[in-house]
N, C-alpha and C positions, 0 to 999 in steps of 0.2 A: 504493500500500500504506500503511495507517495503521500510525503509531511507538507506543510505547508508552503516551505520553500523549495522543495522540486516542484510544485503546480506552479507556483509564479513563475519560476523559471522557464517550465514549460509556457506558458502562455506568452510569456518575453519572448522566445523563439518564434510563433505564429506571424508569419507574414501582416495577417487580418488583423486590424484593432480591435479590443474587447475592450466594453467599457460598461461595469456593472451600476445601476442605477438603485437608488430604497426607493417606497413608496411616497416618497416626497419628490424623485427624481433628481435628489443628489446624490452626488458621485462617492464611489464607497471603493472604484478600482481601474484602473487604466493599466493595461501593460504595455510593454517599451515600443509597441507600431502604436497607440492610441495615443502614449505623449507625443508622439513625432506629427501625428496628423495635426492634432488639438494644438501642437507646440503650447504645450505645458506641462509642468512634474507632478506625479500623481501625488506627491508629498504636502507639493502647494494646493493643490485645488481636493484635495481629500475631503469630502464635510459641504462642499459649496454646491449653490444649485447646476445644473444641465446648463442651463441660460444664460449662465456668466463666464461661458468657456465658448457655446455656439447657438445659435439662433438659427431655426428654419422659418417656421412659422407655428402662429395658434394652432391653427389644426394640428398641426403635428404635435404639439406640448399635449393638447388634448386626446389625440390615439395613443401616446405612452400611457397616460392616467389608464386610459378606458381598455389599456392590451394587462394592464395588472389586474384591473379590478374583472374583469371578464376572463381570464388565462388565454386568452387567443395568439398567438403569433401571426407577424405579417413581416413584408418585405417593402420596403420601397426603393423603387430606382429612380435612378439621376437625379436624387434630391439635392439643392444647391445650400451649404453649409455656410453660413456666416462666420467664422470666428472673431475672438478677442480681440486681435491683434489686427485687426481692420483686413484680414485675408479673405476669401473665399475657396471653399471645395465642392465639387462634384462629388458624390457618394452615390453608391447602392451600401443599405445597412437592412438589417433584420432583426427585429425584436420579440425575443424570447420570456416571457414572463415565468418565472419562479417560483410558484404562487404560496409553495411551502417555506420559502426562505423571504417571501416578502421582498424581492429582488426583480431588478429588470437586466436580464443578460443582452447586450446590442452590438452588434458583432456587424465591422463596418468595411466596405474595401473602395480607397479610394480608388475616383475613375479617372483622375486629369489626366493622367500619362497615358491609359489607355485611347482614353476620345481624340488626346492629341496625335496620337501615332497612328489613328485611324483616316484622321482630318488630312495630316502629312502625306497618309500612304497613297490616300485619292487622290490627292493635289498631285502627286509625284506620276500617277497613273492616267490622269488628265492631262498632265502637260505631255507626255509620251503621245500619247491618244493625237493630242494636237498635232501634235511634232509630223507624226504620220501622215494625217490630214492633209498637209501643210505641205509637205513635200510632194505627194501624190499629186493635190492642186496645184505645185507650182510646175509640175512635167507635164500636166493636162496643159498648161496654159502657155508654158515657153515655148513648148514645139510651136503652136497655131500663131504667138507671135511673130517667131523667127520668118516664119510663112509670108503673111503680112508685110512685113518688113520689106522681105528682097523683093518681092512683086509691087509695093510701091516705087522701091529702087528703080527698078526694071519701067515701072510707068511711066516715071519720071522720065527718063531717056527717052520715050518712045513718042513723048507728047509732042505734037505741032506747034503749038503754043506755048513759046515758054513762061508764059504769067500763070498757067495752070498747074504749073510746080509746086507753087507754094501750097499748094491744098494735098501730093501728094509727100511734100515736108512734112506736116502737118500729119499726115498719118504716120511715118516714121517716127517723129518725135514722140507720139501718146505711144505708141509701141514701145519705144525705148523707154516712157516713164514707167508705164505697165511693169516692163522687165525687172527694171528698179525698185518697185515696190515687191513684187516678187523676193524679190531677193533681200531684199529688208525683211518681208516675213520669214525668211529660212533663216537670219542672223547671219553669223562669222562663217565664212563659209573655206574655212581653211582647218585643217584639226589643230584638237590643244596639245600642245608642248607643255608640258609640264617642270620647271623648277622651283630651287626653293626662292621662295619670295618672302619680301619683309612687307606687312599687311601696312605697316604706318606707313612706311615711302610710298603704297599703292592710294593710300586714303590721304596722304599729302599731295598728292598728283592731282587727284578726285577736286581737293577744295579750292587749286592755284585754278584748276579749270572751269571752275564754279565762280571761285571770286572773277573771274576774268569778263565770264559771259553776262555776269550781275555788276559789274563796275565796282564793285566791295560794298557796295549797297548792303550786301546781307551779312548780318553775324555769322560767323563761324567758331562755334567752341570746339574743343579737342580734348575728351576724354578716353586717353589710352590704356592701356597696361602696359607696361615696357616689358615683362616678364615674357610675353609673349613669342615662341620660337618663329623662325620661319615655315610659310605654309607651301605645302607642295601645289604652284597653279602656272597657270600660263599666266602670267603679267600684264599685258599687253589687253587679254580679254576677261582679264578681274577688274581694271580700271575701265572697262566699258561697260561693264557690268551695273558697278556701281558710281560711273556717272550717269547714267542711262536713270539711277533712283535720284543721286541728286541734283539731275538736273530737272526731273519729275518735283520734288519737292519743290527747289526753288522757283517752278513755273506756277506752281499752286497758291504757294506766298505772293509771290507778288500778283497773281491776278482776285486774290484775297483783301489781304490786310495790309498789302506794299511791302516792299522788300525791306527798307527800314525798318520796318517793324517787327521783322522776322529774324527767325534765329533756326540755325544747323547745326544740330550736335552731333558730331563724330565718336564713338565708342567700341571700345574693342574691350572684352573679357573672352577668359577659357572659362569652357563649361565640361562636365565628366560622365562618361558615361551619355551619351546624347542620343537615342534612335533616330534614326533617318530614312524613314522608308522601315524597309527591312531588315537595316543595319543596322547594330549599335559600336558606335565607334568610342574608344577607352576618353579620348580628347576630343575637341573641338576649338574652333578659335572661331569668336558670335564677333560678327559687326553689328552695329546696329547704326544707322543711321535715322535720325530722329529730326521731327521739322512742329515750329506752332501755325502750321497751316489750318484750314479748313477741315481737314479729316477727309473721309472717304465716305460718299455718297453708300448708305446702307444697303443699298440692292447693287451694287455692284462689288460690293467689298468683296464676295466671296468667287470672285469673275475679272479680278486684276491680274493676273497672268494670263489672261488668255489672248492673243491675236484681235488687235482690233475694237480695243474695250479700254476705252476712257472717261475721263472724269470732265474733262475741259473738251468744246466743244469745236477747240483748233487740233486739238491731240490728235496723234494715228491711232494709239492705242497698240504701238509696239516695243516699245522702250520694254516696258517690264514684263513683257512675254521673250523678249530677247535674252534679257538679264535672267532670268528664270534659268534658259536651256541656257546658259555659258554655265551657270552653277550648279544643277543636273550635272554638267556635263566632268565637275569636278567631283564628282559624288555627295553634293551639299544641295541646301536646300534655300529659299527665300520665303521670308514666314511675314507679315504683317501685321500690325493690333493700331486700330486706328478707332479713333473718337474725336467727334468736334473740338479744335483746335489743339491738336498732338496726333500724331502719328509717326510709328515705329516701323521700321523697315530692319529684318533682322538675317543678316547673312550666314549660314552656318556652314564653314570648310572644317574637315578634318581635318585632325593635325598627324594622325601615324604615318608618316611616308613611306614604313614598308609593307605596313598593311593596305594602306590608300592604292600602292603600286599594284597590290595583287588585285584589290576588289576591283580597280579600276579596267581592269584589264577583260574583266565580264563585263562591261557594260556596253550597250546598243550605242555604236556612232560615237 
């Protein structure tokens, strides 16, 4: 028979948070996953109510009461957790009533990292989707330009009149623009070369090209980690990448609130452990690039990488479908969290270059 300290023990081990509640709904025991969610010691909060640790809503305070006083158990999913600490969690949790111990047993598993790896994994399977799309549509449509093209050529010579020229210019030239856009949709159209690169010299490059095309009109903060190794990318299409966001950003500001009044903050941290799709990579190194723009129109927020989807009504709407496949194409991803006046732009490269080297070498294109 296990003593009271192999059960706790045991229960410290559980992935799941347990978190036993009395019929007042104060806490009577947390083990080591339930302080980590709550972020709080079971030592500190031992005696106090449910409510001064997290907040769902009334009802829910009210189905605890009525799951003791009835012995029923139920489950709820994706309920949205308020904590203390001004944080929020996604939860599935399930409530156990006790009814001989006078106890509520609530046994919780957080969902953030799942819904986000789920969110990530479409996103990452969408833009493939597209990528496809995209090429497919651009063989459909350059062969029948090329066509066009030389049979105006050919027109052109052939005409009696030479003032009727200019009308078969005129079709060459939308031919050529056509092509161009084209080819704007397909991105970089060279492969990445991959070394190691210093992310600050790429996001110092980013902002002299930013201050240049805004006249220094716009703030520019620099919050880096110096710690930061070099990351395995092609250079050349990490800085297109993300001038491609900031210069998304600073077109929002100033057609907002003016560029004066606006601000770009540059940030770089490593983060551990990161899933990416279907990887989890040990490193990563996050940019984030941040702006007090407008934010992102709500029904498009979740449709900004795709080809052709903007915000402003001069936009292509290719900028950050381009930026997208150059970082796919480094094995990272481009993630976004926007709200009126702030928005986050968040880069994520891994940082293992011998592991990068191998995954890399699976992937499409």
């Amino acid at each position: 028979m296990l003593d009271d300290s192999q059960l706790r023990q045991l229960l410290d081990n559980l992935n799941s948070a347990v978190v036993v509640l009395d019929g007042c709904l104060r806490l009577r025991y947390l083990n080591a996953a339930a302080e980590d969610l709550l972020a709080a010691s079971r030592v500190r909060v031992f005696g106090l109510p449910l409510e001064s640790l997290v907040r769902e809503s009334d009802e829910a305070v009210q189905a605890l009461r009525e799951a003791l006083i009835q012995g029923e158990k139920y489950t709820v999913r994706r309920a949205r957790w308020h904590l203390h600490n001004q944080e929020a969690r996604t939860v599935d949790y399930s409530v156990s009533p006790l009814v001989e111990l006078g106890v509520l047993l609530v046994e919780v598993q957080p969902m953030d990292r799942l819904l986000r790896i789920a969110r990530e994994d479409a996103l990452i399977s969408a833009q493939e989707t597209t990528r496809n799309l995209v090429r497919g549509m651009a063989h459909e449509v350059k062969n029948p330009l090329g066509g066009i093209r030389g049979a105006a050529q050919l027109l052109g010579r052939e005409l009696p009149d030479p003032g009727l020229a200019e009308y078969t210019q005129i079709i060459i030239d939308e031919a050529d623009r056509l092509r161009n856009l084209v080819d704007h949709l397909l991105g970089p159209n060279r492969p990445v070369h991959r070394q190691a690169t210093n992310v600050h010299e790429v996001l110092e490059r980013v902002a002299h090209l930013v201050e240049a095309e805004c006249g220094g009109e716009l703030a520019i903060r620099r919050d880096y980690d110096p710690s930061i190794p070099e990351v395995p990318a092609d250079r050349e299409q990490l800085i297109q990448a993300l001038l491609n966001i900031g210069r998304n950003a600073m077109e929002a500001i100033g057609d907002s609130i003016g560029l004066a009044a606006g601000e770009l903050v540059l940030r770089t941290r490593v983060q551990r452990r990161i899933t990416i799709g279907k990887r989890c990579w040990p490193l990563i190194c996050c940019i984030e690039i941040e702006d007090n723009g407008p934010g992102i129109a709500e029904e498009i927020r979740e449709r900004i990488f795709y080809p052709m989807i903007s915000g402003r009504a001069e936009g292509s709407g290719l900028g950050l479908s381009i930026a997208q496949n150059i970082i796919n194409q480094h094995a990272g991803l481009i993630k976004c969290d926007s709200d009126p006046g702030r928005s986050v732009f968040q880069v994520c490269l891994p940082l293992d270059m011998e592991l990068l080297t191998r995954q890399l070498d699976t992937l499409p294109g």
